[in-house]
C-alpha positions as a printed NumPy array, in Angstrom:
array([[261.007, -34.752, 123.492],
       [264.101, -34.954, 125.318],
       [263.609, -37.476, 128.782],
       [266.376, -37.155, 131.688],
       [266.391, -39.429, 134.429],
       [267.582, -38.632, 137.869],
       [267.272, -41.543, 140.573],
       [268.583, -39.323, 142.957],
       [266.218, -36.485, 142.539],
       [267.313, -34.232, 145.171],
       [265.97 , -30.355, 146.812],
       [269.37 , -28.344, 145.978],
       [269.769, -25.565, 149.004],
       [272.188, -23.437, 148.418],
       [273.798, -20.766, 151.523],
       [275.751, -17.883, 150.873],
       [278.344, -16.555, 152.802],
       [281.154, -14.468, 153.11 ],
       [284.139, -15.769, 154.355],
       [283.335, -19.65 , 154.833],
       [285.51 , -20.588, 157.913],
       [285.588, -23.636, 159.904],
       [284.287, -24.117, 163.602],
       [282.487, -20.843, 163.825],
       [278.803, -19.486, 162.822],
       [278.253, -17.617, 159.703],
       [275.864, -15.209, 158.731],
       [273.633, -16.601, 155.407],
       [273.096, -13.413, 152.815],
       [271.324, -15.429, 150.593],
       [269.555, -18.608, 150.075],
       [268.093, -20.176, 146.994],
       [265.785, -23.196, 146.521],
       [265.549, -25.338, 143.546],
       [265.247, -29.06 , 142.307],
       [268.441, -30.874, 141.949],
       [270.014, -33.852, 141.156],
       [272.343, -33.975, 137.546],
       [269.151, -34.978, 135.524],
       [267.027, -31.959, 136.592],
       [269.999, -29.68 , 136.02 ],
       [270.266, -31.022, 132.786],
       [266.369, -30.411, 132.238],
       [266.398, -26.675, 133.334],
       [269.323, -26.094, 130.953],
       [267.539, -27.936, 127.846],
       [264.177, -26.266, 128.625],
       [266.073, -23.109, 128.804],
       [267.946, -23.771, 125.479],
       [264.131, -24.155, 123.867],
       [263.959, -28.063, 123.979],
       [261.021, -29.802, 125.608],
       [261.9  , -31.845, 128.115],
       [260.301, -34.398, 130.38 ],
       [262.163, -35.675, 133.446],
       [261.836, -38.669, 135.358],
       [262.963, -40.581, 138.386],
       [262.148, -41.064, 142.538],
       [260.083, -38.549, 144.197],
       [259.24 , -39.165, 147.727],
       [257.659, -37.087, 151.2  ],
       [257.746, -33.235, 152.125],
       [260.628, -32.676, 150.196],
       [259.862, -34.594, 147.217],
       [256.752, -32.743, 147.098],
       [258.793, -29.811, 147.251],
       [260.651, -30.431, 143.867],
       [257.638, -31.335, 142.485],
       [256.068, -28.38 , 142.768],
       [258.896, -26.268, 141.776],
       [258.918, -28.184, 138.979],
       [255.3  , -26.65 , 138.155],
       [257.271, -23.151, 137.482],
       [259.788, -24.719, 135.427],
       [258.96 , -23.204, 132.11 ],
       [259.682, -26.516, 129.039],
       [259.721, -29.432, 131.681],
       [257.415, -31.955, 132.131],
       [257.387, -33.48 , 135.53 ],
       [257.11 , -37.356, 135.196],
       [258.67 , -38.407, 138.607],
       [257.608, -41.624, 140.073],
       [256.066, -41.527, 143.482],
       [257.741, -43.147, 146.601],
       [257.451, -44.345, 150.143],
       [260.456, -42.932, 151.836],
       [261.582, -38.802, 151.834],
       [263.911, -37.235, 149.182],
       [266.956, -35.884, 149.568],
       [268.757, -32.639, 150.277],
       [271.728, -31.35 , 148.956],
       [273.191, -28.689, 150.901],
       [275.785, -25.758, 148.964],
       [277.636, -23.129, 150.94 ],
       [279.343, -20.308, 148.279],
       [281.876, -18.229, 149.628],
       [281.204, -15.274, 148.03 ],
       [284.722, -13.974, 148.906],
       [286.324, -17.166, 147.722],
       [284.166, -17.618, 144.799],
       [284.755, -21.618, 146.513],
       [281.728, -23.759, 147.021],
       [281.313, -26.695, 149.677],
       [278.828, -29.376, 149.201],
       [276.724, -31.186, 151.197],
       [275.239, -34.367, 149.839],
       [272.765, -36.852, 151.481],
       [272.347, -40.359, 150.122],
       [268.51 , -39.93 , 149.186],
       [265.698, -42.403, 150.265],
       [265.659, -46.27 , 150.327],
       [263.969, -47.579, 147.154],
       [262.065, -50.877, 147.112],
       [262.054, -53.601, 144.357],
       [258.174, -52.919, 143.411],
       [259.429, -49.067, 143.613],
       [262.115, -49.659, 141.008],
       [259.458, -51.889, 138.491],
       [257.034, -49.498, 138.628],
       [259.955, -47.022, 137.729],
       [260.943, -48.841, 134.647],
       [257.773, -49.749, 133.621],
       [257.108, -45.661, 133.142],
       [260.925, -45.378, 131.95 ],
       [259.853, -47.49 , 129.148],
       [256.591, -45.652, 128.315],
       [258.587, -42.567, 127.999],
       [261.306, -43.716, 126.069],
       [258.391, -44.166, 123.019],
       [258.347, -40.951, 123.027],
       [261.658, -39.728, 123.261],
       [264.339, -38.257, 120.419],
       [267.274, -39.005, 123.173],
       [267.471, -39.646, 126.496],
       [270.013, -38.947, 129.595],
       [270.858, -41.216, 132.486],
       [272.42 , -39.017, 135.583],
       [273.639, -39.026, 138.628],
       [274.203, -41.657, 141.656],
       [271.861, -44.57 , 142.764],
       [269.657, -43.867, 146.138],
       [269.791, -46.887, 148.25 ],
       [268.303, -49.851, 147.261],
       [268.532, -49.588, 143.733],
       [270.542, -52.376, 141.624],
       [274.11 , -51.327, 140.786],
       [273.292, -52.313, 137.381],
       [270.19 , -49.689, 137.204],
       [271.757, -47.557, 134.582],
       [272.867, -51.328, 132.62 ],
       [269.875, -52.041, 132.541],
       [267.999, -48.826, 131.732],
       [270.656, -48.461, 128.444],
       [269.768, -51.881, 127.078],
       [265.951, -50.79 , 127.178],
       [266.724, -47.085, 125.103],
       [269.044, -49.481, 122.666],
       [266.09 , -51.261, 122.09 ],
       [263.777, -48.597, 121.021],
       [266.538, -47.168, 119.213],
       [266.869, -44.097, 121.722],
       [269.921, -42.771, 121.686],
       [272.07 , -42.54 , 125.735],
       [273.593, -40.579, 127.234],
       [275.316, -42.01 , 130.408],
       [276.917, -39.773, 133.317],
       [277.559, -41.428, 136.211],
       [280.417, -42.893, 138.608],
       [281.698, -45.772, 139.787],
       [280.47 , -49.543, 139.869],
       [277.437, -48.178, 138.124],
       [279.301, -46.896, 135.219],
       [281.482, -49.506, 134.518],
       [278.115, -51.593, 134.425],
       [276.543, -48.802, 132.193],
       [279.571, -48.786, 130.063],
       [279.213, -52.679, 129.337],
       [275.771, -51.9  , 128.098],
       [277.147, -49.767, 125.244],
       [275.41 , -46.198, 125.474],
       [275.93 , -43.943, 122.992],
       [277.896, -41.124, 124.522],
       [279.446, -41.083, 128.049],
       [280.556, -38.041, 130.11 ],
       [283.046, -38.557, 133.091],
       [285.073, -36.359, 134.922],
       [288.86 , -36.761, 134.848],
       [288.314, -38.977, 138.403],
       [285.674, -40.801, 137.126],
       [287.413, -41.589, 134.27 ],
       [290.583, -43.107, 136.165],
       [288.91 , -44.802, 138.456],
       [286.825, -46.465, 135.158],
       [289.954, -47.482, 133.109],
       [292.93 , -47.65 , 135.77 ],
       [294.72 , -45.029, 133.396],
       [295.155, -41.742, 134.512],
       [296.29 , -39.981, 131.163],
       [293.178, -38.248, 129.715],
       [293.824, -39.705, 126.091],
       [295.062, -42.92 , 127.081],
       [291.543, -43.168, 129.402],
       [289.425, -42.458, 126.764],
       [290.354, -44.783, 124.953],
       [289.924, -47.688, 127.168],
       [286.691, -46.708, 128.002],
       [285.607, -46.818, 124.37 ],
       [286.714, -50.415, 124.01 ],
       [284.802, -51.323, 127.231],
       [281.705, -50.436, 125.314],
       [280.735, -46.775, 125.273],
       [280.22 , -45.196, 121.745],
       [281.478, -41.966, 122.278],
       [283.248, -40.373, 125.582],
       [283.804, -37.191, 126.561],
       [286.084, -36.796, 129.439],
       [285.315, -33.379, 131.217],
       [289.099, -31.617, 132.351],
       [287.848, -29.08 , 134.856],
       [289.553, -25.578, 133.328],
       [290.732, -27.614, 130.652],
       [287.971, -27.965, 128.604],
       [287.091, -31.395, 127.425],
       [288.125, -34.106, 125.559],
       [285.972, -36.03 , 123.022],
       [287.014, -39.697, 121.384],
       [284.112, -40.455, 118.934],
       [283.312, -42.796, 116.174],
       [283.714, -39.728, 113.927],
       [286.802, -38.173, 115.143],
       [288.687, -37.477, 118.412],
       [288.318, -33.529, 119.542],
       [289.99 , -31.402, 121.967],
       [287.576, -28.335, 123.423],
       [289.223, -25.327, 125.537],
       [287.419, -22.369, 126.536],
       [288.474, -18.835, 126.083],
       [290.001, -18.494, 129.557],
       [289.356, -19.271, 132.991],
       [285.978, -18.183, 135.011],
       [285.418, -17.609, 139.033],
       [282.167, -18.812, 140.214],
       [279.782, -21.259, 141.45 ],
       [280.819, -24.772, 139.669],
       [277.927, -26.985, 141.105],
       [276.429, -28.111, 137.643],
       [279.039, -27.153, 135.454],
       [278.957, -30.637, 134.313],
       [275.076, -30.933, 133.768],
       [275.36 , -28.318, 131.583],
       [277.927, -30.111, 129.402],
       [275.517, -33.135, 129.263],
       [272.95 , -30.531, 128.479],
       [274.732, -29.21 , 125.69 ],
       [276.344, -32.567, 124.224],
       [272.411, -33.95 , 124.302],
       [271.08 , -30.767, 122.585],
       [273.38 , -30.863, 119.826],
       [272.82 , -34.61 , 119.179],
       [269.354, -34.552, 118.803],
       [269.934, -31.148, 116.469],
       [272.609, -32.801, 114.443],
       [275.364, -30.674, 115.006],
       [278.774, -31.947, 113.924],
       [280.828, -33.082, 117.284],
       [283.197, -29.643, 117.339],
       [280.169, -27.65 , 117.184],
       [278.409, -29.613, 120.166],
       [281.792, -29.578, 122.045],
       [282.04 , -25.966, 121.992],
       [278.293, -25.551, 122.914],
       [278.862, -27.8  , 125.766],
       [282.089, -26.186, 127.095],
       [280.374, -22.508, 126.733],
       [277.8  , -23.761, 128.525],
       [279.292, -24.926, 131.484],
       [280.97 , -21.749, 131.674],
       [278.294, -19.308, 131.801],
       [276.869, -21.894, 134.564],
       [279.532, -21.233, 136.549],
       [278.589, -17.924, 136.793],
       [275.687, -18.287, 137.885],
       [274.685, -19.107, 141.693],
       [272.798, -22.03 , 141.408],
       [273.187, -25.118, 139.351],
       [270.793, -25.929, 136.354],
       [270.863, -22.19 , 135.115],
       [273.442, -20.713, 132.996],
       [274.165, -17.052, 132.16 ],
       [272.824, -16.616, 128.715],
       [274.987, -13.646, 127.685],
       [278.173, -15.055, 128.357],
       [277.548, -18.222, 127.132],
       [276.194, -16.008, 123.565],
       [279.71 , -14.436, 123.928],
       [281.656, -17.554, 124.789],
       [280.553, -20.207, 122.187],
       [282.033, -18.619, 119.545],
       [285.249, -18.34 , 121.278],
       [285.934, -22.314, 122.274],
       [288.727, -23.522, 120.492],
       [288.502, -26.731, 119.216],
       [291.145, -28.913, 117.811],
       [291.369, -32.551, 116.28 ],
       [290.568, -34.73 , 113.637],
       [287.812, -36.769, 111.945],
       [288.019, -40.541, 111.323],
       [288.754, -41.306, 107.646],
       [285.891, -43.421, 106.676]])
């Protein structure tokens, strides 16, 4: 069993339009409901790549309740979210369907207490007994220790679990110190962790502040892996016009699904980068089109080199 972890659990509402314009009112063609946060997207993709998956984290009020029982009708997932006082969160997407641009809409989820959080990593660690891998995602609701993802790495190290970390900020450079086994940062993220702004020259850093593998996600450019085994670079076949919310989640989907299958690092890069893809044709996040990502795996080039033993 794969377990995912998503403090911010969030309801992901997503409008849309044609012709997304400033100042004026806009007619909604469509809307779509479904249970967000990067941990749940990453659940929905594993569960949909034939993985079972149980995911965890804060679930709180009307709207908690909501992506709860959504969850029900989530075919592979097990819902394991831990109960809370105050409401959670909405997240908010408007797609221009003429743009193919999205906007996003983010709230900063409910105010967690201390005897919330230990009774949150008191079931983290039950879980983990049970788990072949584990991913950490997503920001910290309010309340939470900056170190929360720290200190939830150092428990899966224990139990020999292996990480995966994607996060942001003050919370990864704490996660990073705690030595997880992969981390997966956007190009930003990845500055703002090392100070260095060149992809390669980033990656690196951020391996020597602790993290066992990183992959740095590049947007359009594919992604860039510096690993224990070898350092790979992942392009896909050409660009694609869509919905990006998630695009991400499903590279953490894929990079998690290939560890825990044993796939070399090329062949999980090019899973991962097909992956987010085909989610970016899709309309909402946590789903992926399942034809073109069939089509596009086998089309990811990947370049590099292993490490000589």
């Amino acid at each position: 069993m794969i377990l995912t972890v998503t403090l911010n659990t969030a309801l992901d509402i997503t409008y849309r339009v044609r012709g997304l314009r400033p100042h004026t009112s806009h007619r909604v063609t469509e809307v779509t409901e479904r249970p967000g946060g990067k941990g749940l997207n990453v659940a929905r993709v594993l569960a949909a790549l034939g993985h079972e998956v149980t995911a965890t984290g804060f679930a709180g009020g009307a709207t908690g309740r909501a992506v709860q029982e959504q969850l029900t009708y989530t075919p592979g997932v097990v819902d394991a979210l831990v109960p809370v006082a105050g409401a959670t969160r909405r997240t908010i997407a408007v797609a221009d369907t003429t743009t193919g641009d999205t906007t996003q809409l983010n709230e900063p989820g409910p105010s967690i207490t201390s005897a919330e959080w230990s009774a949150f990593k008191e079931a983290y660690e039950h879980l983990l007994r049970s788990s072949s891998a584990v991913a950490l995602c997503g920001s910290l609701p309010p309340g939470v220790p900056v170190g929360a993802y720290a200190q939830l790495v150092r428990a899966a190290r224990a139990l020999a679990v292996p990480v995966l970390l994607d996060t942001s900020g003050e919370p990864l450079r704490r996660g990073v110190a705690a030595r997880p086994d992969v981390v997966k940062p956007n190009a930003d993220e990845l500055a703002e962790l090392t100070g260095a702004h060149e992809p390669s020259q980033a990656t690196r850093d951020a391996r020597r502040r602790g993290a066992h593998a990183v992959v740095a996600s590049l947007g359009a450019e594919g992604l860039l892996a510096r690993t224990p085994d070898g350092d790979w670079r992942a392009v896909p076949p050409g660009p694609v016009r869509g919905n990006p919310t998630g695009a991400g989640d499903s590279v953490v989907a894929g990079l998690l699904s290939g560890l825990v299958e044993h796939l070399p690092w090329p062949d999980r890069l090019a899973r991962a980068v097909a992956l987010s893809a085909a989610t970016v044709l899709t309309p909402v996040a946590g789903e992926f089109d399942r034809s073109a990502y069939e089509e596009l795996v086998g089309r990811v080039t990947v370049t590099g080199e292993v490490t000589a033993a």
